[in-house]
VMD Tcl script that builds the backbone (N, CA, C; Angstrom):
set m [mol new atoms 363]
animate dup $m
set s [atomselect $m all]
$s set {name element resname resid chain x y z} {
  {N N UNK 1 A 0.832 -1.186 0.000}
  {CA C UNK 1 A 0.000 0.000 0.000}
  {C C UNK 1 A 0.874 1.246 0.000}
  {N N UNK 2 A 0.279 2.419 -0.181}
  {CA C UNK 2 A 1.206 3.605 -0.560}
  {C C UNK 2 A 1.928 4.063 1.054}
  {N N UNK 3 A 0.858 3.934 2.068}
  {CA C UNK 3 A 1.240 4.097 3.362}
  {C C UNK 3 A 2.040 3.405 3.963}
  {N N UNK 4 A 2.761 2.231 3.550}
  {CA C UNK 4 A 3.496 1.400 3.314}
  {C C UNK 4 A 4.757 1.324 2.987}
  {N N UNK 5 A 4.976 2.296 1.136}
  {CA C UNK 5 A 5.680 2.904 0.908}
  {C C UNK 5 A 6.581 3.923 1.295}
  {N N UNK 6 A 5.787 4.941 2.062}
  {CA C UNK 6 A 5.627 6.262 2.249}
  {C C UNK 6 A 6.785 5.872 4.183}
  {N N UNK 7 A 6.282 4.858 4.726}
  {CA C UNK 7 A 6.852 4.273 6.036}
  {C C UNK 7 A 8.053 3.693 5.545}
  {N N UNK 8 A 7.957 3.084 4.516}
  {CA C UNK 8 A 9.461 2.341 4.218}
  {C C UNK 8 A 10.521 3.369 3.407}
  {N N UNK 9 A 10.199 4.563 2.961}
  {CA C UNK 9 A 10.725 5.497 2.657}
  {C C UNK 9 A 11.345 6.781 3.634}
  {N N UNK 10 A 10.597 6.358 5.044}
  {CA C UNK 10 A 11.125 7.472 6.215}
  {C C UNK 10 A 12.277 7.512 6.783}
  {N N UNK 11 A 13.040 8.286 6.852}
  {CA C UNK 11 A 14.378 8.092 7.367}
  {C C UNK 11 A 14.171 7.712 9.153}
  {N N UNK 12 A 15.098 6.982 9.391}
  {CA C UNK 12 A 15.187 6.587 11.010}
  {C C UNK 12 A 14.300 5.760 11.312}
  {N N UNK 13 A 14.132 4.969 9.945}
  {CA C UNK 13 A 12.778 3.724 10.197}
  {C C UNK 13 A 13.780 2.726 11.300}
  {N N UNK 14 A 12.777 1.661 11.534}
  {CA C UNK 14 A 13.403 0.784 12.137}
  {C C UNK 14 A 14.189 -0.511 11.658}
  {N N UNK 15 A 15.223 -0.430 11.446}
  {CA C UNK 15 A 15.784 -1.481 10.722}
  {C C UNK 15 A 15.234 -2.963 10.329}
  {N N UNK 16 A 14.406 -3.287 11.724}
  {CA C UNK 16 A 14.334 -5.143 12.139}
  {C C UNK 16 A 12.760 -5.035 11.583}
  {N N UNK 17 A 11.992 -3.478 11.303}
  {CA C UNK 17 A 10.823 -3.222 10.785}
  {C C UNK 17 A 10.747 -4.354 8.985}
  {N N UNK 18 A 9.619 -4.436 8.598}
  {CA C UNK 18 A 9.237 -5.663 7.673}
  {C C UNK 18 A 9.342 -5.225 6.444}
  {N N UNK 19 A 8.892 -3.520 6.595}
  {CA C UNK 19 A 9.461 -3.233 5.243}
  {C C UNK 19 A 11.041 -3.144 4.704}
  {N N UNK 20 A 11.711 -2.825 5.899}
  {CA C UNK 20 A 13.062 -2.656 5.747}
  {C C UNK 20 A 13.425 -3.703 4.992}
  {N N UNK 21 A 12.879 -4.930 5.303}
  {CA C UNK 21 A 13.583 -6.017 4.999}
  {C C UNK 21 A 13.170 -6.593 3.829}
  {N N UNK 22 A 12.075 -6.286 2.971}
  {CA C UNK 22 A 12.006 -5.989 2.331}
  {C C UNK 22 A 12.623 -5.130 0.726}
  {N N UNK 23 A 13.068 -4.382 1.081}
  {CA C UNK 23 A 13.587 -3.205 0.513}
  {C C UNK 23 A 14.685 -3.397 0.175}
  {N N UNK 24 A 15.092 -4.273 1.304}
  {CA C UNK 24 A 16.738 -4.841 0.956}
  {C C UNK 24 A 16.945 -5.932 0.269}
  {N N UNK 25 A 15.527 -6.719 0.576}
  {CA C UNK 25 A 16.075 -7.911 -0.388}
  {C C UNK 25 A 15.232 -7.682 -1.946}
  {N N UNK 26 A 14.422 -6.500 -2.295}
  {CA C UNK 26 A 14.432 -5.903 -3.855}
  {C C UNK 26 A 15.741 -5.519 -4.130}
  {N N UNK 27 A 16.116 -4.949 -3.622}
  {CA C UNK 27 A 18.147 -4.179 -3.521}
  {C C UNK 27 A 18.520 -5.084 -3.718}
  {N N UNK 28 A 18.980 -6.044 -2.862}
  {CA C UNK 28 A 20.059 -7.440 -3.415}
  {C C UNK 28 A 19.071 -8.287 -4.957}
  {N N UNK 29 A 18.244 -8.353 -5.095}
  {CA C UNK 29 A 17.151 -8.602 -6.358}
  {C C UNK 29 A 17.680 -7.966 -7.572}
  {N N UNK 30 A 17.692 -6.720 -7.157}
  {CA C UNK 30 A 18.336 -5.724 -8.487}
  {C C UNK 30 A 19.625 -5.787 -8.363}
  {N N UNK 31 A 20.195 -5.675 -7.624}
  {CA C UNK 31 A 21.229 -5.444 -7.793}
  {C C UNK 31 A 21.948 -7.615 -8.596}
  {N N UNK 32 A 21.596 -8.329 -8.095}
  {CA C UNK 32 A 21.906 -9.270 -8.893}
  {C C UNK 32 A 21.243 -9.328 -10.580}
  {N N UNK 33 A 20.414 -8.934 -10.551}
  {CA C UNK 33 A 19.751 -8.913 -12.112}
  {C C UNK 33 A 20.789 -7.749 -12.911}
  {N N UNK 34 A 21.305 -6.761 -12.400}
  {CA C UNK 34 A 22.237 -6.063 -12.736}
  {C C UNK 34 A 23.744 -6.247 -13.210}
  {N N UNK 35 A 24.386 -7.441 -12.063}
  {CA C UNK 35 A 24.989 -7.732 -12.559}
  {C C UNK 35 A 25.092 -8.934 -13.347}
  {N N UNK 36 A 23.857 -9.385 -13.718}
  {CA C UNK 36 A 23.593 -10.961 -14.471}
  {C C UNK 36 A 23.471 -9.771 -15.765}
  {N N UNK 37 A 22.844 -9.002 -16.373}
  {CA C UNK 37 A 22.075 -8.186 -17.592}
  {C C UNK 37 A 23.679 -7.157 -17.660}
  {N N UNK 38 A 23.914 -6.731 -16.857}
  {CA C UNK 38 A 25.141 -5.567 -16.767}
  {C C UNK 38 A 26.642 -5.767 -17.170}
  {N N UNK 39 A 26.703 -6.631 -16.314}
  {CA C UNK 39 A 28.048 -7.069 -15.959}
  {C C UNK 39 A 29.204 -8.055 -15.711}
  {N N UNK 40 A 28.165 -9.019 -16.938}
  {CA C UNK 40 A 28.781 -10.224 -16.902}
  {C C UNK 40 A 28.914 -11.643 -15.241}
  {N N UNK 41 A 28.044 -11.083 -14.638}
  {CA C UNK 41 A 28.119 -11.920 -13.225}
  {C C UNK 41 A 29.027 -11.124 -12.484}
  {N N UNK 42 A 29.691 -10.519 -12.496}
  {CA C UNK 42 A 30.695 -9.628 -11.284}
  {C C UNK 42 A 31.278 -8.568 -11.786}
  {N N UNK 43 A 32.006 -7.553 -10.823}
  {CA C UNK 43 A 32.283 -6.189 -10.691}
  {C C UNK 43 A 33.092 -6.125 -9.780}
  {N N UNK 44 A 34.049 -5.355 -9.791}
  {CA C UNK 44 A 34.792 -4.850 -8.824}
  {C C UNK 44 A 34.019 -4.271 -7.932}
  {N N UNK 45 A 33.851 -3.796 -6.445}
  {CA C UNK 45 A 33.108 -3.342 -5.244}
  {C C UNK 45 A 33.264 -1.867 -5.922}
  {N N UNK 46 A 34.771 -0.865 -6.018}
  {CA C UNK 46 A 34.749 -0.062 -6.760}
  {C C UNK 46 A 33.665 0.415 -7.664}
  {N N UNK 47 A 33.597 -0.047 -8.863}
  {CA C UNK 47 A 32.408 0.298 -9.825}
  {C C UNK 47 A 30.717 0.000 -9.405}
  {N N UNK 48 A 30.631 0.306 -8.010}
  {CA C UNK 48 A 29.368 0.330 -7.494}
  {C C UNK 48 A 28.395 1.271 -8.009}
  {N N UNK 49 A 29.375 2.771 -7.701}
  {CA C UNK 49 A 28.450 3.917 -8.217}
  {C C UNK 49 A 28.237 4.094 -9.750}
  {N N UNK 50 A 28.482 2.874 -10.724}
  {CA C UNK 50 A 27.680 2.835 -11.666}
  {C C UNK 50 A 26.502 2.420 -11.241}
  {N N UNK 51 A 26.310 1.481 -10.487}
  {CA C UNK 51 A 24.965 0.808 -10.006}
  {C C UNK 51 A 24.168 1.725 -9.146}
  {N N UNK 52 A 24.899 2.741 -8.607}
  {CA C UNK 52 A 23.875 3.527 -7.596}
  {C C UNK 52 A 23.171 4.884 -8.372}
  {N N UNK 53 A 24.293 5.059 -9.760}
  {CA C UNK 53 A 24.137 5.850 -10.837}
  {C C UNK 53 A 22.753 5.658 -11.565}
  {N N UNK 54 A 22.118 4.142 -11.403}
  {CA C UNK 54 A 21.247 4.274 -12.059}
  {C C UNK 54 A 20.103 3.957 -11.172}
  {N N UNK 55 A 20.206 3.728 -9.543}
  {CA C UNK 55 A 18.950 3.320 -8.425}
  {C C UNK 55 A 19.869 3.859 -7.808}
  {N N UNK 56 A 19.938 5.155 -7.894}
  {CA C UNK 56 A 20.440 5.806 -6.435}
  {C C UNK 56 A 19.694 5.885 -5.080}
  {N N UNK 57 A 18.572 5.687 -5.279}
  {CA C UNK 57 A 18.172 5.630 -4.051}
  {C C UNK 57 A 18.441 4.320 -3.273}
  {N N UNK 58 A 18.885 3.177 -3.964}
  {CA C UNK 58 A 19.117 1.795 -3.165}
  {C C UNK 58 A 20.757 2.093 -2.567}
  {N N UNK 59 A 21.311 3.003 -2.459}
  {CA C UNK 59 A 22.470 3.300 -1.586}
  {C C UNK 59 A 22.472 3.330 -0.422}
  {N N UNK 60 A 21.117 4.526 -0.005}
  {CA C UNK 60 A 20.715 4.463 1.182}
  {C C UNK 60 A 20.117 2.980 1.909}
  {N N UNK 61 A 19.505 2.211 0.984}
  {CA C UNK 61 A 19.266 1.090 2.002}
  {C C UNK 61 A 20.268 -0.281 2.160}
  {N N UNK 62 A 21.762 -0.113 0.838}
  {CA C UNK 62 A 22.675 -0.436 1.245}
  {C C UNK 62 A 23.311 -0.445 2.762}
  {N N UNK 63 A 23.527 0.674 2.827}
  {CA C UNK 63 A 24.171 1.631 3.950}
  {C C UNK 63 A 23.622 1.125 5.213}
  {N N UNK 64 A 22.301 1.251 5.389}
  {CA C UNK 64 A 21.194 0.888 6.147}
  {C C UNK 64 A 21.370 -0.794 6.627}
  {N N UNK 65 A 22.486 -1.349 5.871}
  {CA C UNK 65 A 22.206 -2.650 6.416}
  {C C UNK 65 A 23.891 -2.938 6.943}
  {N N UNK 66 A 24.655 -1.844 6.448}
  {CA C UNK 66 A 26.098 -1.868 6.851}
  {C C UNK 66 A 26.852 -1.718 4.946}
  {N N UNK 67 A 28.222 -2.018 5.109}
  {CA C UNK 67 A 29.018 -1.974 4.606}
  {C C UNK 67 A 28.370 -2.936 2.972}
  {N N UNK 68 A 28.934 -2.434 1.696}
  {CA C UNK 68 A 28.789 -3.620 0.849}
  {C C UNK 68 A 28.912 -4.814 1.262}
  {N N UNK 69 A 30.080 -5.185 1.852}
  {CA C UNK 69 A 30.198 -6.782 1.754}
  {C C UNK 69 A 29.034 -7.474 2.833}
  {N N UNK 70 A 28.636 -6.392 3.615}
  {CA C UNK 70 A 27.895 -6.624 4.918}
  {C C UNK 70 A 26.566 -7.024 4.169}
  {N N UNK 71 A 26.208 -6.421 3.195}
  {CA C UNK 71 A 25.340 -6.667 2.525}
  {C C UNK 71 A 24.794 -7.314 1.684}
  {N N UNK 72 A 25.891 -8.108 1.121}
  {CA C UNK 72 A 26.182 -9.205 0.154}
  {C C UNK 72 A 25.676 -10.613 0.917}
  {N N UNK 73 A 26.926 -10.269 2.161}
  {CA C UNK 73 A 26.371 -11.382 3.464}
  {C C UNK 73 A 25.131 -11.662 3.343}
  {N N UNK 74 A 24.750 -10.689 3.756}
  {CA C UNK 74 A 22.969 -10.493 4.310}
  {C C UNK 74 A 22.421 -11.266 3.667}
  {N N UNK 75 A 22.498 -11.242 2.102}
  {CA C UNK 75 A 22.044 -11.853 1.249}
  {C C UNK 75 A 22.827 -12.952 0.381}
  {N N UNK 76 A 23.437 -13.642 1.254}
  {CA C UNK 76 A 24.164 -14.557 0.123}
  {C C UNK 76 A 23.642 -15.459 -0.495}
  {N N UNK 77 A 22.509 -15.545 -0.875}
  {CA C UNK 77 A 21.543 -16.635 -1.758}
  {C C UNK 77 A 21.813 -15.999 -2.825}
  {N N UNK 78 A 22.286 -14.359 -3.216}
  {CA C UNK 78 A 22.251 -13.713 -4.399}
  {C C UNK 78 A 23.218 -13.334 -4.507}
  {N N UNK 79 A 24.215 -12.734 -4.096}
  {CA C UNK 79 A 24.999 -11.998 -3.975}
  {C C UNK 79 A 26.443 -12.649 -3.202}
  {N N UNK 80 A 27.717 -12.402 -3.863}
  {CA C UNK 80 A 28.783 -12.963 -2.806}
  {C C UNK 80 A 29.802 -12.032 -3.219}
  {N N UNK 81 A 30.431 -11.721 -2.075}
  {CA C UNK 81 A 31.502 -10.547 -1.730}
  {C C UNK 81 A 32.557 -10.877 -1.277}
  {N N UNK 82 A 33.852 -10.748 -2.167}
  {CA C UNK 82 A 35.248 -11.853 -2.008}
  {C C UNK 82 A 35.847 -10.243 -2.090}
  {N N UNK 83 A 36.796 -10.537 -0.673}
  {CA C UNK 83 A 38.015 -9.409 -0.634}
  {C C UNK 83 A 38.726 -9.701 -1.299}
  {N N UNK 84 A 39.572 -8.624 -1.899}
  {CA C UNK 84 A 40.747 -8.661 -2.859}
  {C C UNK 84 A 41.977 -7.801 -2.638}
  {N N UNK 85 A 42.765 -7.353 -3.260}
  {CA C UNK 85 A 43.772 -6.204 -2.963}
  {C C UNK 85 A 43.733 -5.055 -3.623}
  {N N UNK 86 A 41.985 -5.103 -4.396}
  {CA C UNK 86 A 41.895 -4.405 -4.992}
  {C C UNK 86 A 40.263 -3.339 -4.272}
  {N N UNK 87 A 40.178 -4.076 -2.813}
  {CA C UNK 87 A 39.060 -3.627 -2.617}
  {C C UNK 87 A 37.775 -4.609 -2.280}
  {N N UNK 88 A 38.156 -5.566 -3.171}
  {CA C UNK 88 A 36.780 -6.648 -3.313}
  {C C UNK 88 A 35.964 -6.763 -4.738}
  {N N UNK 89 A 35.087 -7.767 -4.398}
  {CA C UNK 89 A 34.291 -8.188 -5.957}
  {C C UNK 89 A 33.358 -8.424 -5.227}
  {N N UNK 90 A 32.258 -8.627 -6.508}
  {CA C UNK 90 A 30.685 -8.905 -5.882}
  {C C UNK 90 A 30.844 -9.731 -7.223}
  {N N UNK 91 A 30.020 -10.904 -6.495}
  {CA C UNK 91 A 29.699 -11.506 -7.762}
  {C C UNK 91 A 28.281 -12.389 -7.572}
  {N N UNK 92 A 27.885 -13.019 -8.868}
  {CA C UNK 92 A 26.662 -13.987 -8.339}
  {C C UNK 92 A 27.339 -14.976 -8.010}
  {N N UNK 93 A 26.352 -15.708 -6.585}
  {CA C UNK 93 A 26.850 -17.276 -6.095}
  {C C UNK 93 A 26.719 -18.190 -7.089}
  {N N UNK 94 A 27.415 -19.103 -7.581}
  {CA C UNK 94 A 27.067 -20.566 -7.874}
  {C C UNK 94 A 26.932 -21.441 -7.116}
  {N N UNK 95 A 26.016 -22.167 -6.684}
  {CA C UNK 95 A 26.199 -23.196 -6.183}
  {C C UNK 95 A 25.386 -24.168 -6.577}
  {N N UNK 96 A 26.428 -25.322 -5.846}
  {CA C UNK 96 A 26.258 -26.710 -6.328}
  {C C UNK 96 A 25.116 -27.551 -6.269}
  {N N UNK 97 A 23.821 -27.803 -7.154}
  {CA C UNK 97 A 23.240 -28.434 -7.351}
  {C C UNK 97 A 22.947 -29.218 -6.507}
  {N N UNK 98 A 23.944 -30.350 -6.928}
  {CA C UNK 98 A 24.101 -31.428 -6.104}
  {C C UNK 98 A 24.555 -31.666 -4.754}
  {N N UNK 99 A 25.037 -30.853 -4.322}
  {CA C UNK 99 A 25.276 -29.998 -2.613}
  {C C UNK 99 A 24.210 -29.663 -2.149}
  {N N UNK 100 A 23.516 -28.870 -2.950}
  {CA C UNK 100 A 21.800 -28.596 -2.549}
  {C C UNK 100 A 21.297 -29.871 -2.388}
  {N N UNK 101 A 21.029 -30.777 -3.292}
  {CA C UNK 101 A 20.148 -31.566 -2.860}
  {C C UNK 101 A 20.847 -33.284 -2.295}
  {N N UNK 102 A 21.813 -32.683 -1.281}
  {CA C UNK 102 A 22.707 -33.602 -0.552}
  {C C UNK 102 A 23.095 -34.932 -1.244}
  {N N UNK 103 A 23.672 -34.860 -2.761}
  {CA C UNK 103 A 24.184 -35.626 -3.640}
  {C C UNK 103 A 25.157 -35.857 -4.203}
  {N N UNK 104 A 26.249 -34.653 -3.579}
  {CA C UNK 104 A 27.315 -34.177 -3.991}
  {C C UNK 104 A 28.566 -34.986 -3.503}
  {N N UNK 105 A 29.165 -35.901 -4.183}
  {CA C UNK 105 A 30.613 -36.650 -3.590}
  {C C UNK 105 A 31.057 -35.804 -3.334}
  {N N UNK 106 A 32.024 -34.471 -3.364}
  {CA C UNK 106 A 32.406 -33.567 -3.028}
  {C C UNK 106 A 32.042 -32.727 -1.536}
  {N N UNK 107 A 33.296 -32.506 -0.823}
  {CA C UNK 107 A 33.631 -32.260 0.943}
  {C C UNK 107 A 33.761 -31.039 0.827}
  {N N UNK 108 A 34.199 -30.575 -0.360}
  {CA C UNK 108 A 34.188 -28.436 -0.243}
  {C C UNK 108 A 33.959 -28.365 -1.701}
  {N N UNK 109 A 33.843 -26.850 -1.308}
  {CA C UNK 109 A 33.829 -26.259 -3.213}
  {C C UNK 109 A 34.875 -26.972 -4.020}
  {N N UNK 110 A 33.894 -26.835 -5.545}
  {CA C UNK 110 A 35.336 -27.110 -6.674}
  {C C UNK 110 A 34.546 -26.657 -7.881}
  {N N UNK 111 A 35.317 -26.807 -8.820}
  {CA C UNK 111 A 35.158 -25.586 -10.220}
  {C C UNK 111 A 34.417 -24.691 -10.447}
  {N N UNK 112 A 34.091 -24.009 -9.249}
  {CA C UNK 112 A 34.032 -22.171 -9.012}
  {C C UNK 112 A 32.430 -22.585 -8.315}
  {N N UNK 113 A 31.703 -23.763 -7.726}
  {CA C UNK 113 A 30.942 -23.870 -7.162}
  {C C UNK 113 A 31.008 -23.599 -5.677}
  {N N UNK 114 A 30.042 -23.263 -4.772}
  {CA C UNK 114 A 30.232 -23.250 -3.810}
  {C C UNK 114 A 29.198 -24.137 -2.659}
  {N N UNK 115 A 29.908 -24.621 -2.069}
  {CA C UNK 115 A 29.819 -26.011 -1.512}
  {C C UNK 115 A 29.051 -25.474 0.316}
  {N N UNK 116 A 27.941 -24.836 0.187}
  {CA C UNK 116 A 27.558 -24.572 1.234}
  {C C UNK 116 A 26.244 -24.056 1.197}
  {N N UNK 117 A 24.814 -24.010 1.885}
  {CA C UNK 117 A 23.672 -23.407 1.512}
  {C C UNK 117 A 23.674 -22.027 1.987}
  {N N UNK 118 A 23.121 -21.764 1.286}
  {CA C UNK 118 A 23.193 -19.746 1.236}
  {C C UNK 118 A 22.107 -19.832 2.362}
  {N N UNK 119 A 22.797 -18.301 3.574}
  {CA C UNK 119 A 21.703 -18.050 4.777}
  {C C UNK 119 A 20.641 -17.721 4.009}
  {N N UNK 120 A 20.704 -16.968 3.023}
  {CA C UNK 120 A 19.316 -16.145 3.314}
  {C C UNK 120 A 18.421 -16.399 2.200}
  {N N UNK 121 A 18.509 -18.102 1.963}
  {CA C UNK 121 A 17.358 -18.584 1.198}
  {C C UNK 121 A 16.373 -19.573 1.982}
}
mol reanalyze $m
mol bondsrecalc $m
mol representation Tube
mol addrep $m
């Protein structure tokens, strides 16, 4: 509803509030469709403010949840955030199929899969 909107748009909302959480996981939503349509699956952390260049307003609810990588966390069903020496990368998760559906001979990741279930699916 617009009153809805209008609450999830107020500054000094409450974080643990339903829209918040919400809001963030359209943000991690777009922001993975972005870099699936954009950017080949990953980006340097750097070249963010192309992405905020075009949903600037999803900065603020970046921010709102902590740091990029903090945010990636948050959402790692979509999103995964590997430090580098360059700053970091965001990229989309792969993961393993067959890890998902507890079939996997394999004890850790291997050929760029990742061998663990994402929190926030």
């Amino acid at each position: 509803s617009v009153c809805l909107r209008k609450q999830a748009a107020a500054p000094g909302r409450d974080p643990t509030d339903a829209t918040a959480v919400t809001d963030a996981a359209s943000v991690a939503a777009t922001l993975a469709i972005y870099l699936e349509t954009e950017r080949r699956g990953s980006m340097p952390a750097c070249d963010i403010h192309y992405y905020y260049a075009q949903f600037p307003s999803h900065k603020n609810i970046v921010s709102e949840v902590g740091k990029l990588s903090e945010f990636c966390a948050a959402y790692d069903g979509l999103l995964l955030f590997e430090h580098d020496s360059t700053g970091g990368r965001i990229y989309l998760p792969s993961h393993c199929c067959y890890f998902l559906r507890n079939a996997c001979p394999h004890h850790s990741g291997h050929s760029g899969y990742l061998h663990r279930r994402p929190t926030s699916s």
